[in-house]
N, C-alpha and C positions, 0 to 999 in steps of 0.2 A: 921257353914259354914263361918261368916265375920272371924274368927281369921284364919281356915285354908286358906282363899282367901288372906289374910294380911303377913303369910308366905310366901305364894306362890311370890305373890308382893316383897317381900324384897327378897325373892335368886334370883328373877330376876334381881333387881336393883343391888346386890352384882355379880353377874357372868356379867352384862354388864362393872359397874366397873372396874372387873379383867381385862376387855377384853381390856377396855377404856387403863387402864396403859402399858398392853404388846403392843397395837399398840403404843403408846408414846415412851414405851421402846424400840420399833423396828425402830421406825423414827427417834430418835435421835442417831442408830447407823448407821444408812443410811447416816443420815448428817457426820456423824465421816467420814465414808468410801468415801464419795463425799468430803470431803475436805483433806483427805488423796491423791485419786486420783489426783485431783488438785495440791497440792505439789507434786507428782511426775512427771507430767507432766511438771511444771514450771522447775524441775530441770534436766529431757530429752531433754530442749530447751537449757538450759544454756549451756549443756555438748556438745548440736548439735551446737552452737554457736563458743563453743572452737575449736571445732572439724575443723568448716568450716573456723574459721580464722587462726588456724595452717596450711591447706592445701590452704591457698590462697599465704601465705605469702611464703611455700614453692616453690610454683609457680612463683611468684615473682622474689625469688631466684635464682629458676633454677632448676636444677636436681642436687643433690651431685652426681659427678663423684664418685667411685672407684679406690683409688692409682692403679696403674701399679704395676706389682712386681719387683722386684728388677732387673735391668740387669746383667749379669754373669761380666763384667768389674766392676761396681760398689760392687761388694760384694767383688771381688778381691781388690777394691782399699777400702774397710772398713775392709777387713784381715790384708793385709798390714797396715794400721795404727794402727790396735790394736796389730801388732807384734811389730811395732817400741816402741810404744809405754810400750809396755811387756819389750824392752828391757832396757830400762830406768830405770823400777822399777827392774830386775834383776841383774843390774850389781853390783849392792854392795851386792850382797851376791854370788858373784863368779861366775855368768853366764851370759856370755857375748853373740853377734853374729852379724850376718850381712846380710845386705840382700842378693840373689842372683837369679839368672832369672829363677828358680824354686821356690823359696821363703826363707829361711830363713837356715843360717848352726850360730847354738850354739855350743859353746866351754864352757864347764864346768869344769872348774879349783877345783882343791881340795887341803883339807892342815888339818894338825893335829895338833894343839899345837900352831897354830903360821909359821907353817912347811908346807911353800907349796911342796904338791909331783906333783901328775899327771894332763896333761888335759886331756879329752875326748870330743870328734868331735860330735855332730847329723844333719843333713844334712835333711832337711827334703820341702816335697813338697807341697804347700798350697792352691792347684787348680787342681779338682775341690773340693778336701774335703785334709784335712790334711794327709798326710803321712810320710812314715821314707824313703827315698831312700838311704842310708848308715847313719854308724855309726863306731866307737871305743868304742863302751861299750864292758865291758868284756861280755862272754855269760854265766858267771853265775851270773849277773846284770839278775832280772824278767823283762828286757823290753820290750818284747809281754804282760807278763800280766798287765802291768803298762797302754802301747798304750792302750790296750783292754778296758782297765775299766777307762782311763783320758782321751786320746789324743784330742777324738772328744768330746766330753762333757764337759769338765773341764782343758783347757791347760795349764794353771798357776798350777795347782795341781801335772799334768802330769811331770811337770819340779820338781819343788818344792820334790819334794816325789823322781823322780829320780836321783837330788842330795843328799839329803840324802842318799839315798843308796850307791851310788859310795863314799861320804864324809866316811862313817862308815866303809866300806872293807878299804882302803886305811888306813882308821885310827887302824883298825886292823893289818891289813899286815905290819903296820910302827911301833906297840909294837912290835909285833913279831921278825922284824927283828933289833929291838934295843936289844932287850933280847939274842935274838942272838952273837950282834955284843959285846955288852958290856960285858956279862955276861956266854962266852961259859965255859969260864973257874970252872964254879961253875955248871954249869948243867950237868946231868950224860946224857951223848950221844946228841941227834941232838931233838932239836925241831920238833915234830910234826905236820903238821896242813895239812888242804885243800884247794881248788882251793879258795872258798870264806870268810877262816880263819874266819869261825865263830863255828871252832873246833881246839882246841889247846891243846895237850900234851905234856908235859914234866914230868923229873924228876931232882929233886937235895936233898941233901941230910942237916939234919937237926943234929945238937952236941946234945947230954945230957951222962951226967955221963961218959964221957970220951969217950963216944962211937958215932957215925954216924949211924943213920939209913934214909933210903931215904925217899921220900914223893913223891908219883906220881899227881900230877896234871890235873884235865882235868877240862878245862875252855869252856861251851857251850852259843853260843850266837841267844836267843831264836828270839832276835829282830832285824834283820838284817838292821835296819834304827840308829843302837846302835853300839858304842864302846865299850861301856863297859857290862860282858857278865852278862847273867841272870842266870848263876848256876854254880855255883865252888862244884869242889869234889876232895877233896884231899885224898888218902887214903894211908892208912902204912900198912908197916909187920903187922904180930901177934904178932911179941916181940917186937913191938914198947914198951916202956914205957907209962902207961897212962897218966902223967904227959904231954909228949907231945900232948895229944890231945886239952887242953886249946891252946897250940899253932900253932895246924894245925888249930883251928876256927879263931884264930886271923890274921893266913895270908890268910884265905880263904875271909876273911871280907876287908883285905886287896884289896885283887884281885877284888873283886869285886867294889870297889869305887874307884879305882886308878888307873892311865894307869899301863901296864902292868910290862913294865919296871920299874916304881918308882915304883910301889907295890912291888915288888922283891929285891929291891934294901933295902927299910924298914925292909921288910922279913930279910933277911939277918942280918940288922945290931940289930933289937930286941932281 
């Protein structure tokens, strides 16, 4: 009986133990969480501190008003100076204008080579939003689809792109009628072309072996912002000589890198 009563004494003293350490172990994470607490608390006060002296000082301050929006006179007089100002940087590249008591008429001068040809007029109205109220662009110039996708969005563009285009007809229409003027004598019948001369045919005729055969030419220009066109086709007879076909690529190579008149002119004399 003393050994079994001696057992019995020691699992007790070992499960009070056990018991002894998990309260210890329980208390010292009570402490953890109480001074966790505490730091959060100390850093709820600092945040409440910022908090209250940002809205004191605001106070202080005032209220920030909110800007006004802009009045219909002031945006007209911030138009106006960004036109004037538009016009400054456009003049050296051939587009001029002025102001008037709808707002602004541009004159866009064009020239090939060195060769001024035409101007063209835009008359346009700048209040309460931008518009065209006349013009002198020809009407197969895209200027609805230019207005449409620049006018209001991007004005500088809307010009910029619209010269080009009127610079490139004009510079077409001015080969053409060189080729014409200089060179009827050599071409078989009357030059070809369309309202926007970005289709040109003709025929003239090429020597070998004693003999003439023609070459019909069609020149199409894919890019209407371009002088110079994106596909030459030259085609001959069936009894052309094959020989000359080295020399239809060499004027068709021609045509295409060179105004149309000097191209022709090469052509000729190779």
């Amino acid at each position: 009986g003393v050994f079994a009563h001696l057992e019995m004494l020691e699992a007790q003293a070992h499960e009070a133990a056990v018991k002894q350490e998990e309260m210890e172990q329980q208390a010292e994470k009570l402490a953890k969480l109480k001074a966790r607490v505490q730091e959060l608390r100390l850093q709820r006060d600092k945040l409440r501190a910022k908090v209250d002296l940002q809205q004191n000082r605001q106070l202080g301050k005032g209220v920030v008003s909110v800007p006004a929006p802009p009045t219909a006179r002031a945006v007209l007089e911030w138009k106006i100076k960004s036109l004037k100002a538009m016009l400054q940087v456009f003049y050296l590249t051939g587009i001029s204008g002025k102001m008037t008591k709808w707002g602004v008429c541009f004159c866009i001068s064009t020239a090939y080579e060195g060769t001024y040809l035409d101007f063209y007029y835009l008359d346009l109205i700048i209040q309460p939003e931008v518009q065209i109220r006349r013009h002198s662009i020809p009407i197969f110039i895209p200027l609805e689809q230019l207005a449409k996708k620049y006018l209001q969005t991007d004005f500088r563009r809307f010009l910029s792109v619209l010269s080009d285009h009127l610079n490139a007809y004009v510079g077409r229409r001015y080969q053409a009628d060189q080729l014409q003027e200089h060179f009827s004598d050599q071409i078989e019948g009357t030059l070809q072309r369309n309202s926007l001369c970005n289709l040109l045919v003709f025929n003239y005729n090429v020597s070998s072996e004693s003999k003439t055969f023609p070459f019909n030419v069609r020149l199409l220009y894919g890019d209407l912002c371009c002088s110079l066109p994106t596909e030459v086709i030259i085609s001959c007879t069936p009894d052309t000589p094959k020989s000359l076909a080295e020399t239809a690529a060499a004027h068709s190579d021609l045509f295409r890198r060179m105004a149309l008149h000097k191209a022709f002119s090469s052509a000729k004399e190779s």
